[in-house]
N, C-alpha and C positions, 0 to 999 in steps of 0.2 A: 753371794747375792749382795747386790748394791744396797744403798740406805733406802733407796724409792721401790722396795720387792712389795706386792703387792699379798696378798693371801687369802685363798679363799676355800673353802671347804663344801663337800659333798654332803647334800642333805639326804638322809637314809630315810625319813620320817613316812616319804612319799612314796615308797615301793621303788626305788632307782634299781634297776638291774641290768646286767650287762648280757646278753646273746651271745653265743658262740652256737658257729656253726662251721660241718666241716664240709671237705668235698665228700662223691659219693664213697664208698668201701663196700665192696661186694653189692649187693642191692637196694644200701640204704646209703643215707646222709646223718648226722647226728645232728641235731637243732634244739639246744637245751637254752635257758640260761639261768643265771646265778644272781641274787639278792647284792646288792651293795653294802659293803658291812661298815666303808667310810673310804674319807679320802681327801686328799688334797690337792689344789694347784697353784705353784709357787712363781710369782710372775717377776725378774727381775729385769735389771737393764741389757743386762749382756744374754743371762740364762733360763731358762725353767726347767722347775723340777715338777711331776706330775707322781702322786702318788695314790693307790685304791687297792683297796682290800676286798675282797670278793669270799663269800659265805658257799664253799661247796657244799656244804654238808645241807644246802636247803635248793638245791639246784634241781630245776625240772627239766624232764627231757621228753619230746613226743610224744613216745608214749609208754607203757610201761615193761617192754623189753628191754627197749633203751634206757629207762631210768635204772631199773636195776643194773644194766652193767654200766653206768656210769657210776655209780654208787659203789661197786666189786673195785672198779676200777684207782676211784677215789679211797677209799679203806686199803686195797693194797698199797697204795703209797702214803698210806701213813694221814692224809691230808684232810685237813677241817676249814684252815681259810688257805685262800691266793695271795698274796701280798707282791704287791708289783710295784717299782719305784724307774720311774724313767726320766729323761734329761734331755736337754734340746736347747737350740737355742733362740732367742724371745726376737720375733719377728708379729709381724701384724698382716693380718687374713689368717693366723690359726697357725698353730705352734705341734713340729715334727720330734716327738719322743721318742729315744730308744732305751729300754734298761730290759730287767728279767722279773718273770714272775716267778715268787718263791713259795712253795709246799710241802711242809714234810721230805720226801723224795725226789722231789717235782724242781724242777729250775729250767724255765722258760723263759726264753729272749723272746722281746714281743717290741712288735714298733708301734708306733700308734700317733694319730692326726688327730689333733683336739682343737676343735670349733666354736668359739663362742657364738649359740643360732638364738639367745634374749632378744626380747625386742625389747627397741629404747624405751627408757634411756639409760635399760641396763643388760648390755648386750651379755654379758658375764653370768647373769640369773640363771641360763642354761648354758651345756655346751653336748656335744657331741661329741663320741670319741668313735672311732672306725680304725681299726687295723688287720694284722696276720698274725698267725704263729706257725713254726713249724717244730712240729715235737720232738719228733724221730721217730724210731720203732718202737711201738705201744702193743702191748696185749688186749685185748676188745674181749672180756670173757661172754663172748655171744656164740651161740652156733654157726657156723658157717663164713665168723669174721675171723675170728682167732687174731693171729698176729699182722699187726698192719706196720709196714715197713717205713714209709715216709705219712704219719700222721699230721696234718695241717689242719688248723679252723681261721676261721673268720671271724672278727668281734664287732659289736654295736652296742652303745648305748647312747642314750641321752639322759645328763643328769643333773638336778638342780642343783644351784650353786647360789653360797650365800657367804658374802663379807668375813672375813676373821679377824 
């Protein structure tokens, strides 16, 4: 990172949460999300580095079949936060991340498009972030899902952003 990197950090204060959702599996979709536990975005001349932490252990899901195996799910691997650090390079209309999320068990490549949507004159205040993941083969301890062979979700969030 140049001398001109910018720095600015996720405010948790306000409830920031990130959405995951997946395609369907048997008769359902899963549509949880997860509290913001912090995070970063690093704005250099050449690079950026996009970092955030996600709190599973306070994550809700539809409804309450779903949250308990997501909950089975998350305990059998061990996992309490998500820690995702992704990398890109620094362009203007919103900056393309790729790095892994990490969990106990869990290591996740995720790519992700981050938007600064502030209105002036401080576009940075919020941003957006929208990606994919694909997991692989996941156990679902539900009836009738069992093991799902090609697990993918979908993520959103919007989240305040303040100065560091």
């Amino acid at each position: 990172m140049g001398v001109m990197a910018q720095r600015w950090v996720v405010t948790t204060v306000d409830g920031g949460h990130v959405r995951l959702r997946s395609g369907r599996i048997g008769l359902m979709s899963i549509d949880a999300t997860a509290p913001v536990a912090g995070g970063e975005l690093v704005i250099g001349e050449v690079d950026v580095m996009f970092r955030l932490r996600l709190d599973l252990q306070q994550m809700k899901a539809g409804n309450f079949l779903l949250q308990g195996a997501a909950r089975g799910l998350i305990s059998s691997h061990g996992v309490q936060t998500l820690d995702y650090e992704g990398r890109g390079a620094t362009s203007s209309g919103g900056w393309a991340v790729s790095g892994t999320a990490v969990g106990g068990s869990i290591k996740v490549p995720i790519d992700l498009l981050i938007t600064a949507i502030g209105s002036p004159p401080s576009p940075m205040s919020e941003i957006d972030i929208s990606g994919s993941a694909s997991v692989g083969t996941v156990h679902i301890p539900l009836p009738g899902i069992g093991t799902v062979e090609d697990f993918g979700f979908d993520l959103e969030a919007r989240l305040a952003m303040v100065p560091a």
